[in-house]
ZABA-280550 format. One line per field, with one value per residue (C-alpha): residue number from 1; residue in three letters; x, y, z. Coordinates in steps of 0.05 Angstrom, whole numbers, padded with zeros to 5 digits. Example, Ala and Ser with C-alpha at 12.3 -4.5 7.8 and 13.67 -1.06 7.14 Angstrom:
2
num 1; 2
residuo ala; ser
X 00246; 00273
Y -00090; -00021
Z 00156; 00143
***
This chain:
455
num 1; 2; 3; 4; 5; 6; 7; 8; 9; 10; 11; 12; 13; 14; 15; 16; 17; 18; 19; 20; 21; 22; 23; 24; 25; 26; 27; 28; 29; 30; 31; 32; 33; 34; 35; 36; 37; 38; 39; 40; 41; 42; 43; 44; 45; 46; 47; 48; 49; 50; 51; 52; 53; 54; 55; 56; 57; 58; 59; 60; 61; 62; 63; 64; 65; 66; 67; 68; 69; 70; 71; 72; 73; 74; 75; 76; 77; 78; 79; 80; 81; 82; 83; 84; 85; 86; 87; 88; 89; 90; 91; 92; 93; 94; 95; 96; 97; 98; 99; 100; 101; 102; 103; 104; 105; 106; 107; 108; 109; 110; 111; 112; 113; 114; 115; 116; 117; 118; 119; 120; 121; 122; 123; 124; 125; 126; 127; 128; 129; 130; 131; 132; 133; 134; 135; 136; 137; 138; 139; 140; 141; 142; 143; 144; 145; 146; 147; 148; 149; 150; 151; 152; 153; 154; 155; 156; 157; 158; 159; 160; 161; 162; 163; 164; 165; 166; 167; 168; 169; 170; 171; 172; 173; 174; 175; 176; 177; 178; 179; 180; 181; 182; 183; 184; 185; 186; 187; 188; 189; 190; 191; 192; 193; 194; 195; 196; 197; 198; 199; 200; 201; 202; 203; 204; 205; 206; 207; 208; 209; 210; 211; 212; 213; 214; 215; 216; 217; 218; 219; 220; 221; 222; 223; 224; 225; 226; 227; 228; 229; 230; 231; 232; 233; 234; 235; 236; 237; 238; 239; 240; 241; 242; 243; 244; 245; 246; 247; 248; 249; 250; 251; 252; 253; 254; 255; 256; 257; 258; 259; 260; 261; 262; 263; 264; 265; 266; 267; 268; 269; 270; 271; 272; 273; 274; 275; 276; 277; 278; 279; 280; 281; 282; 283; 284; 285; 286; 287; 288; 289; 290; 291; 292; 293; 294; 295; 296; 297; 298; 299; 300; 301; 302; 303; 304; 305; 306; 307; 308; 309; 310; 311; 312; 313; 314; 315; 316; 317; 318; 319; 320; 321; 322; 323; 324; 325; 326; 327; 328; 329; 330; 331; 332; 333; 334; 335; 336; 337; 338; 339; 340; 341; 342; 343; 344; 345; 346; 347; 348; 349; 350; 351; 352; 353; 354; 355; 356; 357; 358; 359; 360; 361; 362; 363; 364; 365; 366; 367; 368; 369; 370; 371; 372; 373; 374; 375; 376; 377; 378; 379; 380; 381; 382; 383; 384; 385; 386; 387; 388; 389; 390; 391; 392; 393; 394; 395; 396; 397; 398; 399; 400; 401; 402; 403; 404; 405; 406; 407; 408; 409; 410; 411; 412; 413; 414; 415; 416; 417; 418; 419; 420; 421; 422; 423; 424; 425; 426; 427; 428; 429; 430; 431; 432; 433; 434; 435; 436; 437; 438; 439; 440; 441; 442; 443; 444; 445; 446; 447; 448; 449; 450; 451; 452; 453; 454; 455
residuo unk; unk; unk; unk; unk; unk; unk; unk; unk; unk; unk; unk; unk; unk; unk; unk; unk; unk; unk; unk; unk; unk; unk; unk; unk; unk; unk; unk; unk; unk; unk; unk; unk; unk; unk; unk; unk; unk; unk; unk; unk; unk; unk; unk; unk; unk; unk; unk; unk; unk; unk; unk; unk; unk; unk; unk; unk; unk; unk; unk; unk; unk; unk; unk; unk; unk; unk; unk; unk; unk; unk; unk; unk; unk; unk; unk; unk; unk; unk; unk; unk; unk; unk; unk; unk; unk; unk; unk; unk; unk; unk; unk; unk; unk; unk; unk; unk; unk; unk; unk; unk; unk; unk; unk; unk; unk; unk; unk; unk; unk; unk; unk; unk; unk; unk; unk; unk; unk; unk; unk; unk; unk; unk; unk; unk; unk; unk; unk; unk; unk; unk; unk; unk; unk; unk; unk; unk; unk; unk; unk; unk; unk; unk; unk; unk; unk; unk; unk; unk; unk; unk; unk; unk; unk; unk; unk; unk; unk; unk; unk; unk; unk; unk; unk; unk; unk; unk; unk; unk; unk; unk; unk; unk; unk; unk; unk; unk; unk; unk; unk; unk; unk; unk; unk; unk; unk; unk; unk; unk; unk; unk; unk; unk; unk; unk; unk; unk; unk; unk; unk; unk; unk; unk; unk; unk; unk; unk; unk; unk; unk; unk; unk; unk; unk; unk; unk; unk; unk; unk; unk; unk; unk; unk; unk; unk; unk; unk; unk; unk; unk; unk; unk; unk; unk; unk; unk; unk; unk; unk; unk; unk; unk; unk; unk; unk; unk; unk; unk; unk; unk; unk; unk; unk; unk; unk; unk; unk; unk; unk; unk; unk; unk; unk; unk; unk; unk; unk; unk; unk; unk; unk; unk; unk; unk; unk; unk; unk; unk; unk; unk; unk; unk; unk; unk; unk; unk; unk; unk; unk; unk; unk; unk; unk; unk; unk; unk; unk; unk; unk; unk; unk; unk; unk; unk; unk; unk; unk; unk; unk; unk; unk; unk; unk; unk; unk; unk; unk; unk; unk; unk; unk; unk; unk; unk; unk; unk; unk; unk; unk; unk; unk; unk; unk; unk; unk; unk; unk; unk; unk; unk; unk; unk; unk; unk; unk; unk; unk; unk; unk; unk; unk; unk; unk; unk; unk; unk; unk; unk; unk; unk; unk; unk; unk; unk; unk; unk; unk; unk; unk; unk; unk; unk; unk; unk; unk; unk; unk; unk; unk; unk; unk; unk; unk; unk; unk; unk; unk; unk; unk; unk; unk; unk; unk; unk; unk; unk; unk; unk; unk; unk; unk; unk; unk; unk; unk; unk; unk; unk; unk; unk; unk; unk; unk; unk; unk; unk; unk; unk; unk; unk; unk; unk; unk; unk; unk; unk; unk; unk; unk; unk; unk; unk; unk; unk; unk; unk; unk; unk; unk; unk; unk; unk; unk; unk; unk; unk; unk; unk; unk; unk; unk; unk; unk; unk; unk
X -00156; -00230; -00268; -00323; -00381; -00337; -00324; -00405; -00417; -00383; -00413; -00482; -00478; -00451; -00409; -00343; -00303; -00316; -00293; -00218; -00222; -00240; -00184; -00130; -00151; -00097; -00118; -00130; -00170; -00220; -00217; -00227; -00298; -00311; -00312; -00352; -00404; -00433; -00496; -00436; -00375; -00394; -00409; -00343; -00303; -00350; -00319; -00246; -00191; -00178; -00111; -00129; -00183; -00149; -00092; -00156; -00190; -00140; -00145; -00219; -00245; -00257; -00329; -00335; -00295; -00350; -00394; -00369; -00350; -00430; -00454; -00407; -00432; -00402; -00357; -00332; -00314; -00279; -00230; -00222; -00203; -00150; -00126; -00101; -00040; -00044; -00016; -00077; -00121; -00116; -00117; -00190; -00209; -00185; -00246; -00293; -00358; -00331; -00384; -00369; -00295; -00327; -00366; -00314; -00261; -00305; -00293; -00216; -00164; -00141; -00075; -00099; -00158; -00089; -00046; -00097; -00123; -00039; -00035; -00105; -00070; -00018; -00039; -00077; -00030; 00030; 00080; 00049; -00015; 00024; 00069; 00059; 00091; 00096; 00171; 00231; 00280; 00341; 00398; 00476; 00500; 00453; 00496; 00468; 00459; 00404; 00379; 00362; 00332; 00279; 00261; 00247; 00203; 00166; 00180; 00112; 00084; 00127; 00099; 00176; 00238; 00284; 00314; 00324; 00329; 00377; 00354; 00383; 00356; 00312; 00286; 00323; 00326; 00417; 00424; 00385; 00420; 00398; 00378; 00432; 00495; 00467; 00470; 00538; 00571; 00593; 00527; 00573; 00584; 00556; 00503; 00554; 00605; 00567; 00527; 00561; 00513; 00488; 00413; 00359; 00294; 00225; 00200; 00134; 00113; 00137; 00080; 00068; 00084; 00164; 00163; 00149; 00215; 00258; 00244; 00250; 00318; 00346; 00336; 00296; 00240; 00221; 00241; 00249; 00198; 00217; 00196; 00238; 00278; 00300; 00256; 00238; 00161; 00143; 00165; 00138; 00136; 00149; 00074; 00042; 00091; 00076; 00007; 00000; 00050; 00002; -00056; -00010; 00005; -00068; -00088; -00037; -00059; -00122; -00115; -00066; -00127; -00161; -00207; -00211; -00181; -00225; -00212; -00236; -00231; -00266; -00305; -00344; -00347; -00429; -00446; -00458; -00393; -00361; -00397; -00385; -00321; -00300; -00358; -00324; -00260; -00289; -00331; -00272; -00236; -00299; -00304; -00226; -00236; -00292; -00219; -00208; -00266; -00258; -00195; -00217; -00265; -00211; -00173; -00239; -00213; -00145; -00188; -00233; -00181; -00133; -00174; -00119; -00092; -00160; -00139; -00073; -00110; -00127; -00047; -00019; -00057; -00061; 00019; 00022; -00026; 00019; 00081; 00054; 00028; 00088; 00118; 00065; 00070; 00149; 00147; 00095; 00125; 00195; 00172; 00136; 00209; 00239; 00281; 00267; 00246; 00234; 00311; 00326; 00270; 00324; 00354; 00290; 00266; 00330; 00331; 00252; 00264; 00320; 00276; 00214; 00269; 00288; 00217; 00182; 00232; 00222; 00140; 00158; 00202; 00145; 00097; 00133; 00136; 00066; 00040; 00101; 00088; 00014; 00031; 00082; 00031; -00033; -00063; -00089; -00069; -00048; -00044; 00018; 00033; 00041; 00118; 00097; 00033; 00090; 00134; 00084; 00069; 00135; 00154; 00090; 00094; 00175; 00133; 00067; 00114; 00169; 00110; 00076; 00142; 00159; 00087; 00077; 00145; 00136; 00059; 00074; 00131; 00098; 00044; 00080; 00124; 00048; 00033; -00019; -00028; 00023; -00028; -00073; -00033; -00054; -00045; -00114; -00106; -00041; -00076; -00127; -00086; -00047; -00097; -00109; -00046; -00021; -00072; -00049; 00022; -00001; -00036; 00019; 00069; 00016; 00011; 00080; 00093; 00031; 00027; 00023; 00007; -00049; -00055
Y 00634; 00607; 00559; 00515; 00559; 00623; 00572; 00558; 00624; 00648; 00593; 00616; 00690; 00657; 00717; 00719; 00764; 00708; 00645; 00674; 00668; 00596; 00574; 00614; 00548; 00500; 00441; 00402; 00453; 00440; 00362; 00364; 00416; 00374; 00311; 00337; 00380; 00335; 00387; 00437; 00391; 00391; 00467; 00486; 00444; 00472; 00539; 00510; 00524; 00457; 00448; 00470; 00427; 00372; 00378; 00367; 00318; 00270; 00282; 00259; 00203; 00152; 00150; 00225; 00228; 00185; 00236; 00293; 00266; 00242; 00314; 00351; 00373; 00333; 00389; 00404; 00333; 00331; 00391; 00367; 00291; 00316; 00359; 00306; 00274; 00205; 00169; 00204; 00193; 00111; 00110; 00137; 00102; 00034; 00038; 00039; 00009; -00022; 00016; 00079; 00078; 00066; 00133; 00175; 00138; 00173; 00251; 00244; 00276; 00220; 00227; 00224; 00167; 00128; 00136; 00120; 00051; 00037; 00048; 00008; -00054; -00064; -00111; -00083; -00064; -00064; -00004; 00006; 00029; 00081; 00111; 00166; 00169; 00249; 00252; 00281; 00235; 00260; 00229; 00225; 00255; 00314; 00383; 00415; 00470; 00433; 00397; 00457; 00487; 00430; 00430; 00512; 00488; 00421; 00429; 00450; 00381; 00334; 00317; 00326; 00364; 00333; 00285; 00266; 00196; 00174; 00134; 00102; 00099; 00032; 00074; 00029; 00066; 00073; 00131; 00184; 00248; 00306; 00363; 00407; 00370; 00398; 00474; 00469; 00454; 00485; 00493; 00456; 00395; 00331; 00286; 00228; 00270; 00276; 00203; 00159; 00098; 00078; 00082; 00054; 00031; 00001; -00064; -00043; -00108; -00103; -00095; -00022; -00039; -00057; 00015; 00041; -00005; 00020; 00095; 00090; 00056; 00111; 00191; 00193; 00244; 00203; 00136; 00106; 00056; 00000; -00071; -00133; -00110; -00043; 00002; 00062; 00071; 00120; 00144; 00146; 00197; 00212; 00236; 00179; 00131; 00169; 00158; 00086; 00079; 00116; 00075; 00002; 00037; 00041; -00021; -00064; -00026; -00041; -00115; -00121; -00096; -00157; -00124; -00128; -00060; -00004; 00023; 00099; 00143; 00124; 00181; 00167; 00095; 00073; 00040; -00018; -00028; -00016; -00064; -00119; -00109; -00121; -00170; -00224; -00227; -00223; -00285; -00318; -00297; -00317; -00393; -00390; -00372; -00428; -00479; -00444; -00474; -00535; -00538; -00516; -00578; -00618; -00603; -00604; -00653; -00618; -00562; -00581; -00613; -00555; -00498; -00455; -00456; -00430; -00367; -00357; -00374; -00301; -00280; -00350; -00346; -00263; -00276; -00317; -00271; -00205; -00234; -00262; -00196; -00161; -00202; -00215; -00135; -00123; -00181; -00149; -00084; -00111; -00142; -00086; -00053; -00111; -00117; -00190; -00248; -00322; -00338; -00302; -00345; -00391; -00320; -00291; -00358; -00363; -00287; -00300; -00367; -00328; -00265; -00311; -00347; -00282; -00247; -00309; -00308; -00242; -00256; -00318; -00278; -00231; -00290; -00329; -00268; -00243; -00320; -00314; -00240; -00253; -00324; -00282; -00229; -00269; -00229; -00305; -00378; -00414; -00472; -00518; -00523; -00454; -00460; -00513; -00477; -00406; -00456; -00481; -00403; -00393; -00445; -00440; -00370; -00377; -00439; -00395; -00332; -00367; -00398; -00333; -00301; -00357; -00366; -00290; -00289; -00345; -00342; -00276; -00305; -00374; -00334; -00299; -00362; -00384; -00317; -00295; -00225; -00227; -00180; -00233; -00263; -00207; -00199; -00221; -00286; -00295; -00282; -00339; -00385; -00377; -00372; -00449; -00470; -00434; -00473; -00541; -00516; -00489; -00554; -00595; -00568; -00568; -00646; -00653; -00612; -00622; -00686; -00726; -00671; -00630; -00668
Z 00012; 00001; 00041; 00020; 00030; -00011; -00071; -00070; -00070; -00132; -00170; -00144; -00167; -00237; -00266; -00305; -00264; -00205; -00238; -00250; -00177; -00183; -00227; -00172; -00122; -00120; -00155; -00077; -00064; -00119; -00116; -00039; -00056; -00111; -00066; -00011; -00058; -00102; -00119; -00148; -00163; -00238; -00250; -00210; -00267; -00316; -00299; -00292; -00346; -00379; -00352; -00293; -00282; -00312; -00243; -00197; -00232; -00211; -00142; -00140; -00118; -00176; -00157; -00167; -00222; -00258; -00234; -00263; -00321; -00332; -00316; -00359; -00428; -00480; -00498; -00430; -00420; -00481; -00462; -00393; -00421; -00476; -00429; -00380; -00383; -00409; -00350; -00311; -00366; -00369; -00290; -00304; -00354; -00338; -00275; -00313; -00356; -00425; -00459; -00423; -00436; -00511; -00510; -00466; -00525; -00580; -00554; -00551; -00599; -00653; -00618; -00548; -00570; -00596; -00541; -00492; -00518; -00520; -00447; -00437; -00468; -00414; -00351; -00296; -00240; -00291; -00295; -00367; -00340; -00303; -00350; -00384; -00455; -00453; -00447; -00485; -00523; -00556; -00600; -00588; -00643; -00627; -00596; -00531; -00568; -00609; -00546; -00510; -00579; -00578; -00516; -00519; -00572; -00552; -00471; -00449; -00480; -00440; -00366; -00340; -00361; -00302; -00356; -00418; -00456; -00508; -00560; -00621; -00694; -00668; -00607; -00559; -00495; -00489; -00434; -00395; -00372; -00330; -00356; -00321; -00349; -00416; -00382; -00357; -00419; -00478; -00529; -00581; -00537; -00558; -00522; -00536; -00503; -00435; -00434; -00379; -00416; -00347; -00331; -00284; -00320; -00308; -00352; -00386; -00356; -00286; -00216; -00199; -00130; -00167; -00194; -00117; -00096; -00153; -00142; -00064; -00081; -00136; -00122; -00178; -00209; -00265; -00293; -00367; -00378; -00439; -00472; -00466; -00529; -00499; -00532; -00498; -00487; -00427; -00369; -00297; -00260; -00181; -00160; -00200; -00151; -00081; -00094; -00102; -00054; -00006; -00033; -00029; 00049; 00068; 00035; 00082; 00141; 00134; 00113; 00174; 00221; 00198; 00143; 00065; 00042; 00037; -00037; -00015; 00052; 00108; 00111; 00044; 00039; 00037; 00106; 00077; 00039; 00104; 00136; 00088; 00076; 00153; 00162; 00123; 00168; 00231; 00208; 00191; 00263; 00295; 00261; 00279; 00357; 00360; 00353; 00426; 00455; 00430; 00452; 00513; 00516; 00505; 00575; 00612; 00659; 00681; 00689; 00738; 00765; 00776; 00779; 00784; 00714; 00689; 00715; 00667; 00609; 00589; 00607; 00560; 00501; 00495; 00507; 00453; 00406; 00416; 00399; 00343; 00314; 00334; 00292; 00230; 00222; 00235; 00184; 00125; 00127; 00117; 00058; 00028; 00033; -00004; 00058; 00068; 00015; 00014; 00011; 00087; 00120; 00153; 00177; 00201; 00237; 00273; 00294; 00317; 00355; 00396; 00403; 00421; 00474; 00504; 00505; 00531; 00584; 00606; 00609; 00641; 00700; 00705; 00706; 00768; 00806; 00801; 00825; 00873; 00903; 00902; 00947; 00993; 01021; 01025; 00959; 00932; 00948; 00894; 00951; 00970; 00912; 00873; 00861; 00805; 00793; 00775; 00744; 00697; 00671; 00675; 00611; 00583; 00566; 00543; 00488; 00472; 00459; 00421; 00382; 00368; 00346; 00292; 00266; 00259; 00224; 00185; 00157; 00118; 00073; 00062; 00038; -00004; -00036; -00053; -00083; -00040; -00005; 00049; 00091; 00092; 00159; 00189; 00272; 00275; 00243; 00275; 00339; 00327; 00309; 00360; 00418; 00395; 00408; 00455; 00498; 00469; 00498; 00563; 00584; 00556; 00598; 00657; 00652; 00662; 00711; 00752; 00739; 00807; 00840; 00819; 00754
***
């Protein structure tokens, strides 16, 4: 196995016998050099089979990927290009410059340069820009036999031999069979004779992120991809899904921690991109907080009147704010699954308000005992009258957590009804919002508890 410094090596001493060495690396092992070597990333896929580099140029980072593909002689980038398969290709492509994509265009195979400005027509962040139309497509009438014949001949051109797709004379995508129903047959038996004419298949027009629902929902390796009138166009493959759903993953989890998504590993990311990128939230959470203060301002008088309650301010509203996020997130992700939708928010508000009532309750127990406890053995007086003053944290936090539970349920799936990012609510913003008014209720049920009393 060869580490960083044993890959740099070989390329230093520059002979033949050492780059067949090179092209043994697994293609991970290349991107993950290429990434973090920018002074040798190009001459190590100068040295690269084709194909082989082709594998690990998709595991780069799309910055670096520019990179190389600048550095490379003209010829070199050309072999690397046609060598990748088209799905990979566009995914490439489609980041960058108009007039680069123009240029890079120019060095492809007619077929490739064809194919590729097909797949560039389809929507960003549409299945079409994902599939791949390298596939094998067979007719009924066909015999295994004949099947099997073809694909000994044409196999090593499709991205995926797992299945096969039936088409008629008009292309229109009718069945798709796996491959090892044709080798457990007679050779004489006809595709017509083993088609069950029941398939799964991706819209050319549908969201990436529908492709990641549909595969996670069918034991799938690849799927059909077709137009509105049936017609078979590409497939998509099973890697191309895992990584945008590990991409859609980390872009949740990091709009969730109350940041704009990252778009490249941490470790890489320019200090100022960082910066920026998590600048704008927190300005946002800050201008939100400043409600708090306000708010604050507003119950100056049954502060200073009741010292007291000042002191469960910090316990109320961070009550309040970690329900709500327990919530917003148990919420998002359930979504992301296609668990939940718009319909079931009756269902969810209902389950919240009782898991609100039931966790607020148990705060508020805990609440009343620690005033109570604290009162009993002389650990702080809470005066004559701290059964009211427990009282008063006891409902409060049952409101401020019952509150949290339904707005951190709630914001993610009217956000998604208006078709933004469902992230967005993340359990910052739910915290914020309510810190605010979870004060409003604390003082609220203060006054009318206190009132005549300490109020």
């Amino acid at each position: 196995m060869l580490n960083f410094s044993d890959i740099k090596n070989l390329l230093q001493h520059n002979k033949i016998t050492d780059f067949v060495k090179l092209n043994k690396l697994t293609p991970r092992d290349v991107a993950n050099f290429a990434n973090r070597n920018t002074q040798w990333a190009a001459k190590l896929f100068q040295q690269l089979d084709p194909k082989h580099a082709a594998r690990a140029f998709k595991f780069l980072r799309p910055k670096k990927q520019e990179q190389i593909i600048k550095s490379l002689p003209e010829e070199k980038a050309a072999e690397l290009l046609n060598s990748m398969q088209p799905d990979d290709r566009t995914a490439f492509l489609e980041d960058l410059s108009g007039n680069h994509v123009k240029e890079l265009l120019k060095i492809l195979t007619p077929e490739n340069r064809e194919e590729t400005l097909e797949l560039l027509g389809y929507a960003e962040g549409s299945v079409g820009r994902l599939m791949t139309p390298d596939y094998v497509s067979i007719r009924k009438e066909e015999t295994c036999a004949e099947v099997l014949a073809y694909i000994r001949q044409r196999g090593q051109a499709t991205e995926t031999l797992n299945w096969l797709f039936v088409i008629d004379e008009k292309g229109v995508l009718i069945d798709d069979i796996n491959i090892k129903d044709f080798l457990v047959v007679d050779p004489a038996t006809t595709v017509a004779q083993i088609m069950d004419n029941q398939f799964v298949a991706l819209n050319v027009n549908d969201a990436q992120k529908e492709a990641i629902l549909v595969f996670r929902n069918h034991s799938r390796f690849a799927l059909p991809v077709i137009d509105d009138k049936g017609v078979l166009l590409g497939i998509v493959t099973l890697d191309d899904v895992l990584r945008l759903a590990e991409s859609e993953g980390t872009r949740e989890i990091q709009k969730i921690g109350g940041s704009e998504a990252l778009d490249e590993p941490y470790n890489t990311i320019p200090f100022t991109s960082l910066i920026r990128k998590r600048a704008v939230w927190l300005i946002i959470l800050f201008l939100g907080e400043m409600l708090t203060a306000t708010a604050m301002g507003h119950f100056e008088d049954e502060i200073s009147k009741a010292v007291v309650l000042a002191l469960f301010i910090p316990l109320i509203i961070s009550s309040g704010g970690n329900s709500g996020s327990q919530a917003s997130s148990i919420i998002i992700r359930a979504m992301a699954l296609g668990e939940i939708g718009f319909k079931d928010w009756w269902r969810v508000m209902r389950k919240e308000l009782l898991s609100g009532l039931v966790l607020g309750t148990i705060l508020g127990v805990v609440g009343f005992l620690r005033v109570a406890i604290w009162q009993r053995f002389h650990l702080y007086d809470y005066g004559i009258h701290w059964q009211k003053v427990a009282t008063t944290v006891f409902c409060a936090l049952i409101g401020v957590v019952m509150w949290g539970t339904v707005s951190g349920s709630m914001l993610p799936i009217i956000l998604k009804k208006l078709g933004a990012d469902p992230a967005a609510s993340s359990a910052p913003f739910v915290a914020t919002l309510v810190d605010v008014t979870g004060l409003v209720i604390y003082f609220t049920v203060a006054f009318v508890i206190m009132r005549g009393t300490l109020l």
